[in-house]
Backbone bond lengths (Angstrom), bond angles and torsions (degrees), N, CA, C in turn:
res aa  C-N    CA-C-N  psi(-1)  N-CA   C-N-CA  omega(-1)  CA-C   N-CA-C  phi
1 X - - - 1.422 - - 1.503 107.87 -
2 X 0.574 142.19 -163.36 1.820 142.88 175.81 1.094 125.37 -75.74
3 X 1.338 115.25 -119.44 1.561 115.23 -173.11 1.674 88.43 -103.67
4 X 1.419 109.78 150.52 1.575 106.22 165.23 1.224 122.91 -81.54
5 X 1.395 133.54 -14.43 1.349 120.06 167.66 1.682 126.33 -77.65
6 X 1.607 107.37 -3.34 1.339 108.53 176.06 1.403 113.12 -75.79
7 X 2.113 121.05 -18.50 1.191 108.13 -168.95 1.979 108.52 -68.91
8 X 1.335 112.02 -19.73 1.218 111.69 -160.57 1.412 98.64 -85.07
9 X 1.065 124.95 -15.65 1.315 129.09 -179.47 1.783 115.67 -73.41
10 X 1.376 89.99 -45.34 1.635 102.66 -174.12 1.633 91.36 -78.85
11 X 0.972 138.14 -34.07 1.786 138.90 163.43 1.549 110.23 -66.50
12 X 0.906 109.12 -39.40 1.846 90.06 162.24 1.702 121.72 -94.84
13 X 1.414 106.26 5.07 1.682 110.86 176.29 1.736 88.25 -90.15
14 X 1.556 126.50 -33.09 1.386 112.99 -172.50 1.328 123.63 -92.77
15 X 1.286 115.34 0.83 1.444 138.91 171.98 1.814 101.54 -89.85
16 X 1.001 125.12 -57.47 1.337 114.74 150.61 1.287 141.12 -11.07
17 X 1.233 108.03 -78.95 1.194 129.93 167.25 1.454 122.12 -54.80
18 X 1.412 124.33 -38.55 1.324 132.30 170.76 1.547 100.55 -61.08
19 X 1.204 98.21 -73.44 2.009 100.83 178.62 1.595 128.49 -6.44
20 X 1.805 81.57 -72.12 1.573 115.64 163.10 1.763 107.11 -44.92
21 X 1.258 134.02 -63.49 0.995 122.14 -159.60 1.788 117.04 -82.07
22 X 1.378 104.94 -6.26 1.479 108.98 -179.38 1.364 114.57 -84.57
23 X 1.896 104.73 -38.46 1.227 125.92 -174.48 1.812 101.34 -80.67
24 X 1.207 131.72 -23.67 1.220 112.14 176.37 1.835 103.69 -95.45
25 X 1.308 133.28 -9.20 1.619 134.20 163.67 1.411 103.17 -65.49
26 X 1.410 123.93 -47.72 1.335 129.82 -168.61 1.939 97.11 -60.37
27 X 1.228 134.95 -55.34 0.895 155.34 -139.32 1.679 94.82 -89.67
28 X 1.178 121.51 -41.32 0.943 161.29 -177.08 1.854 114.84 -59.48
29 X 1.659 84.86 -54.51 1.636 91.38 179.29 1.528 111.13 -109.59
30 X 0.952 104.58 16.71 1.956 122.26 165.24 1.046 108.21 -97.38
31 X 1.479 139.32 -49.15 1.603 128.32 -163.74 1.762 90.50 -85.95
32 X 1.737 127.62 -26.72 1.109 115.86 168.28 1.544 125.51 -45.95
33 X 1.235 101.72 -47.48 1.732 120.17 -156.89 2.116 99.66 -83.53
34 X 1.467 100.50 -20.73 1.536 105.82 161.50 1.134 129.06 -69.06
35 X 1.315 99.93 -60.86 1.496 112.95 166.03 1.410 117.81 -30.40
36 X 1.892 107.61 -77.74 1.468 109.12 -169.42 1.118 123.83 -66.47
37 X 1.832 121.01 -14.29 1.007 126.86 165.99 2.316 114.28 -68.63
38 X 1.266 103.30 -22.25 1.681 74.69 172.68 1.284 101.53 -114.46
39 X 1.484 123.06 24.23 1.778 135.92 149.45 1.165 106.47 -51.98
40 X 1.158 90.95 -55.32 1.799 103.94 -166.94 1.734 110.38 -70.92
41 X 1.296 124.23 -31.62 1.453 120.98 168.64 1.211 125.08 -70.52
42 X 1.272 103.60 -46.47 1.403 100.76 159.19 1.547 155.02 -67.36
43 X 1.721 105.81 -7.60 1.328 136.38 117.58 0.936 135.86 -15.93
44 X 1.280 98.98 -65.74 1.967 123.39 -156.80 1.896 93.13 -80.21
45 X 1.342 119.61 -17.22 1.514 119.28 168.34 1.278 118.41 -84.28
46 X 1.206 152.24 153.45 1.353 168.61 -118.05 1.589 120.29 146.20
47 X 1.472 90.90 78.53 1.631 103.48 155.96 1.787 133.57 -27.88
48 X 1.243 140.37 95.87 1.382 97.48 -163.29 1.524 82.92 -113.65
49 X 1.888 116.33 167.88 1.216 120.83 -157.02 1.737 105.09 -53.02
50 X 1.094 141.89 -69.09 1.448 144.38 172.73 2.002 96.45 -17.14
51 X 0.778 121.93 19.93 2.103 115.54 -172.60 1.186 116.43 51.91
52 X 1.552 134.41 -12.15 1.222 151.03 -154.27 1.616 100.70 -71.26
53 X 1.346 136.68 132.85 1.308 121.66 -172.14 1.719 102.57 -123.99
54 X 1.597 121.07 141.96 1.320 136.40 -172.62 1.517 96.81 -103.69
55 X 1.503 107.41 116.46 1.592 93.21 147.22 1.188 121.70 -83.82
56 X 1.772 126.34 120.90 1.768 112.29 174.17 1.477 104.44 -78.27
57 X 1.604 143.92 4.17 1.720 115.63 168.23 1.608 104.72 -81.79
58 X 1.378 132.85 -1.39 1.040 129.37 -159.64 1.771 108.74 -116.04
59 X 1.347 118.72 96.58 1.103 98.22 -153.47 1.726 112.62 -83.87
60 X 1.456 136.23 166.43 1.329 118.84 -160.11 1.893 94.77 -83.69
61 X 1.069 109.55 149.19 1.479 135.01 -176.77 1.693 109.25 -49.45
62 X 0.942 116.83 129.30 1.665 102.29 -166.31 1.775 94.59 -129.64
63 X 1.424 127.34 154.89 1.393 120.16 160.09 1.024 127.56 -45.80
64 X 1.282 151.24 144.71 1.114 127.91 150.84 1.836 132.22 -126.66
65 X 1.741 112.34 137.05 1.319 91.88 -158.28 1.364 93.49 123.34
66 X 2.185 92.59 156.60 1.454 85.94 161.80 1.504 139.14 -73.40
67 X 1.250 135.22 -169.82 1.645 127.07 149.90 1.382 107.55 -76.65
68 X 1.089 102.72 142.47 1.995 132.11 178.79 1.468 90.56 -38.53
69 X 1.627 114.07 -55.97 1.514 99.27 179.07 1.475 121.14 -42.64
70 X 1.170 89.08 -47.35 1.948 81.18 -158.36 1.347 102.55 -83.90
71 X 1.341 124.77 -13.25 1.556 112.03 167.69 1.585 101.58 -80.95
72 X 1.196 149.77 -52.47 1.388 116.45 164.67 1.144 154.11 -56.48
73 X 1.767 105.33 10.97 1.643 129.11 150.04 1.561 96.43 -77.57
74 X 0.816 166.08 95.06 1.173 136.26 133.54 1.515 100.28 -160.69
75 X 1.258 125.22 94.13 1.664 167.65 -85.83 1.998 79.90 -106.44
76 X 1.456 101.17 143.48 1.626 102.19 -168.21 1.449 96.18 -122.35
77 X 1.734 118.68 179.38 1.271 119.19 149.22 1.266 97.26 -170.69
78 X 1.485 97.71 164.88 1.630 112.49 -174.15 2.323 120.44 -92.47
79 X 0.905 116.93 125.15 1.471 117.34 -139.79 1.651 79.11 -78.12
80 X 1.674 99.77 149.34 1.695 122.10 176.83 1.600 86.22 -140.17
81 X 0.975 117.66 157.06 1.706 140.37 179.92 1.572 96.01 -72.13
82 X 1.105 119.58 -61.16 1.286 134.25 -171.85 1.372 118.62 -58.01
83 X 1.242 119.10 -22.67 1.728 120.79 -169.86 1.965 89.86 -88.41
84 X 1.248 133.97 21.40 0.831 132.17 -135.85 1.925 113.73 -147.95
85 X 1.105 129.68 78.16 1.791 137.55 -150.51 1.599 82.85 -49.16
86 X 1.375 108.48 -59.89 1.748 104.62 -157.03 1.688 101.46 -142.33
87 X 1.728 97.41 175.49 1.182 96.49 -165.17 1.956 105.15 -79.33
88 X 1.430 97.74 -4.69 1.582 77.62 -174.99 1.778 117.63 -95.33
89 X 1.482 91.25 13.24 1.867 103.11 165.89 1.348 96.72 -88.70
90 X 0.956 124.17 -37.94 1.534 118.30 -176.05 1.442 112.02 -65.25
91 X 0.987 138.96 43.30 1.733 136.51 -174.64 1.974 100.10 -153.95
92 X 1.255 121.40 158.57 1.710 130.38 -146.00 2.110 80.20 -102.69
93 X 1.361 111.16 121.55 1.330 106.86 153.20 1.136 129.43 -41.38
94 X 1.342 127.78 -37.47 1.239 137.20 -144.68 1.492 99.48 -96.86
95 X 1.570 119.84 -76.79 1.924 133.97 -175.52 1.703 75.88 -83.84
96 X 1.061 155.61 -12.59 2.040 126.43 -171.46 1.873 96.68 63.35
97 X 1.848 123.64 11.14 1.705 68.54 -177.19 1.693 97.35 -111.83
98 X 1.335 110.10 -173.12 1.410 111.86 -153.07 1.648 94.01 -82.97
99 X 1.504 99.99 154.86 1.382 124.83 160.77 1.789 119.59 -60.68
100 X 1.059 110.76 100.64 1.774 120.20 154.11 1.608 115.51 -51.16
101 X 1.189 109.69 131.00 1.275 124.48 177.56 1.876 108.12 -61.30
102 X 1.375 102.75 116.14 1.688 113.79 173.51 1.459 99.51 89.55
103 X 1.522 113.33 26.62 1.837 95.26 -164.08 2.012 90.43 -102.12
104 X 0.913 99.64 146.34 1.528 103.90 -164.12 2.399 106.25 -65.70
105 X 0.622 81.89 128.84 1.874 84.87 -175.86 1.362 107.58 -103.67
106 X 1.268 134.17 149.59 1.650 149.12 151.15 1.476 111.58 -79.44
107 X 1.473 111.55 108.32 1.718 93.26 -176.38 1.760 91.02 -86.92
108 X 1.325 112.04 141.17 1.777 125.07 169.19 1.163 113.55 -89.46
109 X 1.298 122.96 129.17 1.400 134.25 167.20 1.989 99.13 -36.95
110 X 1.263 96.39 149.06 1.625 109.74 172.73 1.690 105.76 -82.52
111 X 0.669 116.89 156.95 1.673 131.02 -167.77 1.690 93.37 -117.65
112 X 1.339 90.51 139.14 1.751 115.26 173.74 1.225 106.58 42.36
């Protein structure tokens, strides 16, 4: 092959070049991912004729839950130890924490 000090040369001219080409893709797919990212916001706005502007990532605020009505259908009672097989009926499905004596309860319809 030639001289031996040219192989290290042509191995650090191709190490170079690799560097270069990762570091300018990298660079490359960052100002991309900027870009389309405030493409996309500026999108996501919608002028409507009145000048009034909608953001669509923001979705509009909705109730949530039942209405007061229908949660004050839904049949109550006040907790006794005794209405009660064991202690692990005595504790809230929902938070797990235990029932206080006289503390007012929601009985829930049974499911299926």
């Amino acid at each position: 092959m030639g001289n031996p000090d040219f192989l290290p040369l042509i191995h650090q001219i191709i190490l170079l070049f690799l560097g270069f080409g990762m570091s300018s893709t990298f660079i490359v797919f960052v100002c991309t991912r900027l870009i389309c990212g405030r493409l996309r916001v500026g999108e996501s706005r919608q002028t409507l004729d009145g000048g009034q502007e909608i953001d669509l990532e923001q979705p509009e605020p909705r109730t949530n839950g039942l209405e007061p009505v229908m949660v004050a259908a839904i049949p109550t009672m006040k907790f006794h130890r005794d209405a009660f097989s064991s202690m692990e009926d005595a504790q809230c499905s929902i938070c797990l924490g235990e029932y206080q004596e006289k503390e007012i309860l929601r009985i829930m319809p049974k499911c299926g």
